[in-house]
MARVO-533042 format. One record per residue: residue number from 1; residue in three letters; z, x, y of N, C-alpha, C, O in turn. Coordinates in pm, 1 decimal. Example, Ala and Ser with C-alpha at 12.3 -4.5 7.8 and 13.67 -1.06 7.14 Angstrom:
% MARVO-533042
> 1 ALA 780.0 1319.0 -569.0 780.0 1230.0 -450.0 780.0 1320.0 -330.0 846.5 1423.6 -331.9
> 2 SER 708.0 1285.0 -225.0 714.0 1367.0 -106.0 787.0 1290.0 3.0 803.9 1340.9 113.8
% end
This chain:
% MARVO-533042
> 1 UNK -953.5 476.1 -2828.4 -925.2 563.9 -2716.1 -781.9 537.6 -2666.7 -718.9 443.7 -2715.3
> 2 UNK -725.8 619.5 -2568.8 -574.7 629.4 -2528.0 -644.4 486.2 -2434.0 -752.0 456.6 -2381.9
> 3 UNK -522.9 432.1 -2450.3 -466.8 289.3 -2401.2 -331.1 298.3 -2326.7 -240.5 319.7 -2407.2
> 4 UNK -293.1 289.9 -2212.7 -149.0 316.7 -2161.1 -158.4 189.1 -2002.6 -229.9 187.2 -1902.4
> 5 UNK -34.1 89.5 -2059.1 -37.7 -27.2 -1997.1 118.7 -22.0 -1897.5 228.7 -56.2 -1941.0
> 6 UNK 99.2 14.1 -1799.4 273.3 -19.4 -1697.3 285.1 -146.6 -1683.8 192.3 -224.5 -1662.3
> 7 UNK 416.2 -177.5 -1697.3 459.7 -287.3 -1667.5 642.9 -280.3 -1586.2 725.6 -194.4 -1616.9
> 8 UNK 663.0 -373.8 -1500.4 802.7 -346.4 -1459.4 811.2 -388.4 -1332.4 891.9 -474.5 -1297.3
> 9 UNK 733.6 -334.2 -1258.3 716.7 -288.1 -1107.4 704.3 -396.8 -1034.5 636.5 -494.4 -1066.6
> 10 UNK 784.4 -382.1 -909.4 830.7 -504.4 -819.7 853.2 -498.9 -718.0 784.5 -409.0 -669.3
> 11 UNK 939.3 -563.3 -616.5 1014.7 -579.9 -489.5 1165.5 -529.3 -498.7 1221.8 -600.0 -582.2
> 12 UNK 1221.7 -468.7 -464.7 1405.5 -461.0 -513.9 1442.4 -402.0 -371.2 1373.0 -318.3 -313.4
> 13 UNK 1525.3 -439.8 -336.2 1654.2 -394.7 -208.9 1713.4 -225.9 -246.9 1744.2 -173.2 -353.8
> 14 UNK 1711.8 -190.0 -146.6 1818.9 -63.0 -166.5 1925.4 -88.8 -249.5 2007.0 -180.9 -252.7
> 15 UNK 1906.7 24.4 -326.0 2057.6 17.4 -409.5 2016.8 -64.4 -525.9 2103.8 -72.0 -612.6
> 16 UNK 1892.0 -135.6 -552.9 1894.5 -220.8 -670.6 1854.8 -99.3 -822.2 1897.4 15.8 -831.7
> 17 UNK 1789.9 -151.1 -894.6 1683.4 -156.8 -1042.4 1558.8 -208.0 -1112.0 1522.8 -324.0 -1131.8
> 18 UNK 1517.6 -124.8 -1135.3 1405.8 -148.9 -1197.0 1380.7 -106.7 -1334.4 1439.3 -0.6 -1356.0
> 19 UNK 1309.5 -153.7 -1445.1 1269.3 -96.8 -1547.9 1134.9 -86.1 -1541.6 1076.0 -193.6 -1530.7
> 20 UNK 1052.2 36.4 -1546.1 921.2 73.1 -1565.8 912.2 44.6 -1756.8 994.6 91.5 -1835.3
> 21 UNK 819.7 -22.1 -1787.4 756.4 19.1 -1919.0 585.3 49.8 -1930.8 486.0 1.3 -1876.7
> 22 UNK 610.0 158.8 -2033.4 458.7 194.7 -2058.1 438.9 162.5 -2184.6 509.5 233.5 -2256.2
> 23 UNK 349.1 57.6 -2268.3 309.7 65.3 -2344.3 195.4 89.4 -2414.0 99.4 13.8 -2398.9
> 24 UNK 189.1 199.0 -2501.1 58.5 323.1 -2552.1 39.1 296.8 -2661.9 125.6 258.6 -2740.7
> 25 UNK -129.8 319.9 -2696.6 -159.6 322.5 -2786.6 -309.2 431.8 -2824.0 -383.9 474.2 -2735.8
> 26 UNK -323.0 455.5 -2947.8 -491.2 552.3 -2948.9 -432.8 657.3 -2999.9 -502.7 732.9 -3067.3
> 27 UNK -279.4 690.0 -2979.1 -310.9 842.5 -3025.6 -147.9 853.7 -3102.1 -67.7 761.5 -3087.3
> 28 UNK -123.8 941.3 -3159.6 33.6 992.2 -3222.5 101.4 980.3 -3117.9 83.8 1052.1 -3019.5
> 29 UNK 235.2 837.8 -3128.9 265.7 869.8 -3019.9 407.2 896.6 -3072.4 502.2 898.6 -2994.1
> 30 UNK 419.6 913.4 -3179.5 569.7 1055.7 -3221.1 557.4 1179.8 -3175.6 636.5 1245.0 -3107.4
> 31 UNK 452.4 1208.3 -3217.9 403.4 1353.2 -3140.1 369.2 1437.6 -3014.2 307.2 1543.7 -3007.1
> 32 UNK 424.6 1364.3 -2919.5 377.1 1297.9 -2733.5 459.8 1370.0 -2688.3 572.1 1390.5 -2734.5
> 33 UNK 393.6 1432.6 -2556.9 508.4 1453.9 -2454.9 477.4 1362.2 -2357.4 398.5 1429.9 -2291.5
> 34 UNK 483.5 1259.1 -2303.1 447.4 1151.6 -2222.6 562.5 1145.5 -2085.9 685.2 1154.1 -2088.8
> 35 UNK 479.9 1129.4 -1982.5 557.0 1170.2 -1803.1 513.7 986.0 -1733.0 438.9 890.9 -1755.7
> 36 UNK 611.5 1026.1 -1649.2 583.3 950.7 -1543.5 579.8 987.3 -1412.9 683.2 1032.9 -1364.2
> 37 UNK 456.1 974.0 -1328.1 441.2 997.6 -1204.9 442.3 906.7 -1085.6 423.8 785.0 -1085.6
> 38 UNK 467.6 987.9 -981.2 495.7 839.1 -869.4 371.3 893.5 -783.9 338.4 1011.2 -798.3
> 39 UNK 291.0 797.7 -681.8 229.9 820.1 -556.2 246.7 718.6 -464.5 229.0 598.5 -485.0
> 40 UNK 297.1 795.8 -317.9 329.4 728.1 -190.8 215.1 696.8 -122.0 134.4 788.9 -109.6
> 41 UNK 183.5 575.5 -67.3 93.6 641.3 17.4 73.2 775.4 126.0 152.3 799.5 217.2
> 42 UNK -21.6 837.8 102.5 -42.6 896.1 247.3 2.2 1055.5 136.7 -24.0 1168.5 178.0
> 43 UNK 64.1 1033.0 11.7 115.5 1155.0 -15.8 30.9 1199.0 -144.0 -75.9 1142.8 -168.2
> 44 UNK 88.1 1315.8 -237.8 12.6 1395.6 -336.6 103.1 1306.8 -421.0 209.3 1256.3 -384.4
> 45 UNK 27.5 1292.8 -573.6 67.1 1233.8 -687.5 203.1 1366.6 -710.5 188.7 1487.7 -693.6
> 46 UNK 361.3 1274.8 -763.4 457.6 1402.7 -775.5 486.8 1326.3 -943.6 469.0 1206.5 -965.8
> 47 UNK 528.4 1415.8 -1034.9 615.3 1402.5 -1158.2 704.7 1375.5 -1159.3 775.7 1467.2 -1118.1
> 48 UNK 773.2 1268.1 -1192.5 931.6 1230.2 -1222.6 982.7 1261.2 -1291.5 1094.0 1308.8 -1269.2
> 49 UNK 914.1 1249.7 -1458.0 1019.6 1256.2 -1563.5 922.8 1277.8 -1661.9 801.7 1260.3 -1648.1
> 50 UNK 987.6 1320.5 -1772.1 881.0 1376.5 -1930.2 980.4 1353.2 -2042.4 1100.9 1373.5 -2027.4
> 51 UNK 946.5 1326.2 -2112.8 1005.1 1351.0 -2247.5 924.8 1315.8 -2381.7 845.0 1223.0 -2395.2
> 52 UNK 963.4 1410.6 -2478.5 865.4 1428.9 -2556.3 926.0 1354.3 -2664.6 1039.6 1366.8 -2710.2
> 53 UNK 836.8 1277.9 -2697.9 875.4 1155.5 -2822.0 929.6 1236.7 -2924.8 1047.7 1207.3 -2943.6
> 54 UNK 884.5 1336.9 -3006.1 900.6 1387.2 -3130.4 1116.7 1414.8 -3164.2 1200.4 1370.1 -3242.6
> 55 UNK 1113.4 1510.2 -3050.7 1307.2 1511.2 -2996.3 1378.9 1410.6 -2942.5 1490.0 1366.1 -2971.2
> 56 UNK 1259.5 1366.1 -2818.7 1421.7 1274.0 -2688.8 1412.7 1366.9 -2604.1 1450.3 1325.9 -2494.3
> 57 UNK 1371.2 1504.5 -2601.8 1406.5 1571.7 -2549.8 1338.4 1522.8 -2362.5 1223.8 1487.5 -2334.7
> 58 UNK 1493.1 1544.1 -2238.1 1348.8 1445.6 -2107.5 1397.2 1586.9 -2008.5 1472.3 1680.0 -2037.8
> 59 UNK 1331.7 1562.6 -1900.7 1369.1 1627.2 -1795.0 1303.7 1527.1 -1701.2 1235.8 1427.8 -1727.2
> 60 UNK 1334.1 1568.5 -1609.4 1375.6 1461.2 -1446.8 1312.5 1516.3 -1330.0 1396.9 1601.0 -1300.8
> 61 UNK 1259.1 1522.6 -1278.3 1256.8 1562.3 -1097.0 1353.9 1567.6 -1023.1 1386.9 1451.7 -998.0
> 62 UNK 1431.2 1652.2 -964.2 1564.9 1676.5 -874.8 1544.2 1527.8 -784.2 1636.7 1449.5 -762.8
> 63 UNK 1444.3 1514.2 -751.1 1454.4 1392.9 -639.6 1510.8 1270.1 -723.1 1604.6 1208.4 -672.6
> 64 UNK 1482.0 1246.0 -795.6 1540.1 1161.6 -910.6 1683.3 1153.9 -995.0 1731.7 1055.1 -1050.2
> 65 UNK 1737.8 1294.1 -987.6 1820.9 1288.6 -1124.4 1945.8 1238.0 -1063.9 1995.5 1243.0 -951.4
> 66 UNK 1984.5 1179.4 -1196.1 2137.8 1100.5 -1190.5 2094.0 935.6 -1124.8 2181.4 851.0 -1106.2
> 67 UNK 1976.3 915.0 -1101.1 1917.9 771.6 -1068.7 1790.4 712.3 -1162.5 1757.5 593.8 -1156.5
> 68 UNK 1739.2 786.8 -1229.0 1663.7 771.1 -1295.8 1678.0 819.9 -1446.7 1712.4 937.7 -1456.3
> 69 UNK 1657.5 749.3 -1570.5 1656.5 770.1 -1704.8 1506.0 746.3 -1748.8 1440.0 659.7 -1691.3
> 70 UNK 1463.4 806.6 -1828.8 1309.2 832.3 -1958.6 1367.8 817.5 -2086.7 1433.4 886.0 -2165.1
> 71 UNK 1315.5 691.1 -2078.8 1365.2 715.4 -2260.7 1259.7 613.5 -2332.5 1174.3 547.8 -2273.2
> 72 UNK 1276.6 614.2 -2429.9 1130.3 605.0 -2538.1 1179.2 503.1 -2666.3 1296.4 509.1 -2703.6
> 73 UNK 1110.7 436.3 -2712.9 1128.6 373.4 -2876.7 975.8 379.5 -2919.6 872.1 337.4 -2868.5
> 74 UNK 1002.4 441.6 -3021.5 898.5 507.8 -3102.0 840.2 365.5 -3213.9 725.1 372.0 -3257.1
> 75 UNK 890.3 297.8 -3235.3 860.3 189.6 -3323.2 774.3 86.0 -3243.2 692.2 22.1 -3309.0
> 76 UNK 784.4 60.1 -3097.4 688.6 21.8 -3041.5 619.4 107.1 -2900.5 579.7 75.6 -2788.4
> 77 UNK 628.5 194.5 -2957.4 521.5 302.9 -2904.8 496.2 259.5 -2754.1 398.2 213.5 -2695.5
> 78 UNK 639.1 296.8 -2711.7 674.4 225.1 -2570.9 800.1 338.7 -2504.8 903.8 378.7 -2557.9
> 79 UNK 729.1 374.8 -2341.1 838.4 474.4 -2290.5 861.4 378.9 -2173.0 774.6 302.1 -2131.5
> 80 UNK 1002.8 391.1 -2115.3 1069.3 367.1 -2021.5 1107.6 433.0 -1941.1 1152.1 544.2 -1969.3
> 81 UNK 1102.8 380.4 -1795.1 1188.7 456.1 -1705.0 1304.8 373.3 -1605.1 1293.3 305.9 -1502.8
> 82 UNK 1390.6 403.9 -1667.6 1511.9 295.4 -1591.6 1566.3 397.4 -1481.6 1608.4 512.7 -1490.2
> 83 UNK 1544.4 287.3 -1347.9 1520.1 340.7 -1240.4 1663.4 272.7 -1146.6 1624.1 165.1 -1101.6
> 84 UNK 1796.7 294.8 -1107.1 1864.1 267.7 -1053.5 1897.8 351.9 -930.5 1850.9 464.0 -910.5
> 85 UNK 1987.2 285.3 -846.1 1989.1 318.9 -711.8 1886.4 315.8 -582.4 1896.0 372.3 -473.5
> 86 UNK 1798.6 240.6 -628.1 1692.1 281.8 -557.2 1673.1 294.4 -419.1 1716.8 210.7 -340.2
> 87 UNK 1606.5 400.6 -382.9 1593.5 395.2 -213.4 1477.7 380.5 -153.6 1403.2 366.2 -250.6
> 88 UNK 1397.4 373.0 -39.8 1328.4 310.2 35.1 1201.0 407.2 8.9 1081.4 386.6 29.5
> 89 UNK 1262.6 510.1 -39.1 1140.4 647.3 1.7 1115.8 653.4 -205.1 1064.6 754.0 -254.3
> 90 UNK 1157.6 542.6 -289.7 1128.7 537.1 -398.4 978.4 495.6 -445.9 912.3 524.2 -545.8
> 91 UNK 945.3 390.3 -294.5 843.4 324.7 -308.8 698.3 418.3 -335.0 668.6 516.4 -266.9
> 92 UNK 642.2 381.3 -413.2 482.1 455.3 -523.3 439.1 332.8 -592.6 475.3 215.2 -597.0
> 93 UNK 353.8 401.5 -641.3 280.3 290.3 -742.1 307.9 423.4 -820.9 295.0 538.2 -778.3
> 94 UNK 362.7 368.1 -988.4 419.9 488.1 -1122.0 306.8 446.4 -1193.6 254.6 341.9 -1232.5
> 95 UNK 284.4 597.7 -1197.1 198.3 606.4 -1361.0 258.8 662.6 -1475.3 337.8 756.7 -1468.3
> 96 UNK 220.1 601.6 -1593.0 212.5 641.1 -1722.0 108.3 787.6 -1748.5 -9.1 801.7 -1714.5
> 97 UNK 194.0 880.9 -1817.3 33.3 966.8 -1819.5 101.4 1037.8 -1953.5 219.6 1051.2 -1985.2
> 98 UNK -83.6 1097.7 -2052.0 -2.0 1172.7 -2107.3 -182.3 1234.6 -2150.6 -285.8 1178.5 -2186.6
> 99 UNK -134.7 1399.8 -2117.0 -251.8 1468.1 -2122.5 -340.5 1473.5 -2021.9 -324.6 1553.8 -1930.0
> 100 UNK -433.3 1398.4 -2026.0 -537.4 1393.0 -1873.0 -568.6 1254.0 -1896.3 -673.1 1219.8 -1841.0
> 101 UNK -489.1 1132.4 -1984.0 -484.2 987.5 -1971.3 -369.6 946.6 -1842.3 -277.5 1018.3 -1803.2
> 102 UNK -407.0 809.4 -1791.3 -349.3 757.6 -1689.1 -331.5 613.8 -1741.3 -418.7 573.6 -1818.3
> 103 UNK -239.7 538.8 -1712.7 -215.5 388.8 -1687.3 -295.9 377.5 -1585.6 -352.8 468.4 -1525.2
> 104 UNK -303.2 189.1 -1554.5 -377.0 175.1 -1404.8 -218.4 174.4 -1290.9 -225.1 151.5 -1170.1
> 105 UNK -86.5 205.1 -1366.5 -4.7 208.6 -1214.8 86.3 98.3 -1231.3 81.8 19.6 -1325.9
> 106 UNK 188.4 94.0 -1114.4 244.2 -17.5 -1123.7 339.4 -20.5 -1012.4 442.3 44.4 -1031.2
> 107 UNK 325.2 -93.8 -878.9 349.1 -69.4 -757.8 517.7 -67.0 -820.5 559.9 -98.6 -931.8
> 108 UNK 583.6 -20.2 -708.7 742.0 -39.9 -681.3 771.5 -52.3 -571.1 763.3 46.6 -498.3
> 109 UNK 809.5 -158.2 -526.3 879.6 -167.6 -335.0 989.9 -156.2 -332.0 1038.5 -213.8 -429.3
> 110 UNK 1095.6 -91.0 -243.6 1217.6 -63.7 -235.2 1226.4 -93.3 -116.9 1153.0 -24.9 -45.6
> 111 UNK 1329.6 -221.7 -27.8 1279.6 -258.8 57.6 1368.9 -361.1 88.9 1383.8 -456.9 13.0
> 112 UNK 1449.4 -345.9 227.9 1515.1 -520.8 297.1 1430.1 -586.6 294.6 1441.2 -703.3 332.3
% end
């Protein structure tokens, strides 16, 4: 079955970095369009970023772009989200998703 494990997620100051990793397994994952989603408390689950293993091809969430990168290595069937600049209102717990599979999450604090 789909297997999708976050890892990354932490404490960081305004203005710092983070690297999200998802590592997947169960299904073609050359063949993937695989996203990452954020949830705040108190708010609706929103989409950050996608990109589909087979191209590279990503797209971004406006709230995100030019601070956030999706990018992927296919040899260990592992997507990233390198997350710089970060600001206070960054803070979610990110999921891995792809299809109607979920990771269990992976908090992020952005935070003096």
């Amino acid at each position: 079955q789909v297997q999708l494990v976050e890892s990354g997620g932490g404490l960081v100051q305004p203005g710092g970095s983070l690297r999200l990793s998802c590592a997947a397994s169960g299904f073609t994952f050359s063949r993937s369009a695989m996203s990452w989603y954020r949830q705040a408390p108190g708010k609706e689950r929103e989409l950050v970023a996608t990109i589909i293993t087979a191209g590279g091809s990503t797209k971004v969430s406006d709230s995100v772009k030019g601070r956030f990168t999706i990018t992927k290595d296919n040899t260990k069937n592992t997507i990233y989200l390198q997350m710089n600049s970060l600001k206070p209102e960054d803070t979610a717990v990110y999921y891995c998703n792809i299809d109607t599979d979920w990771g269990q999450g992976t908090q992020v604090t952005v935070s003096s």
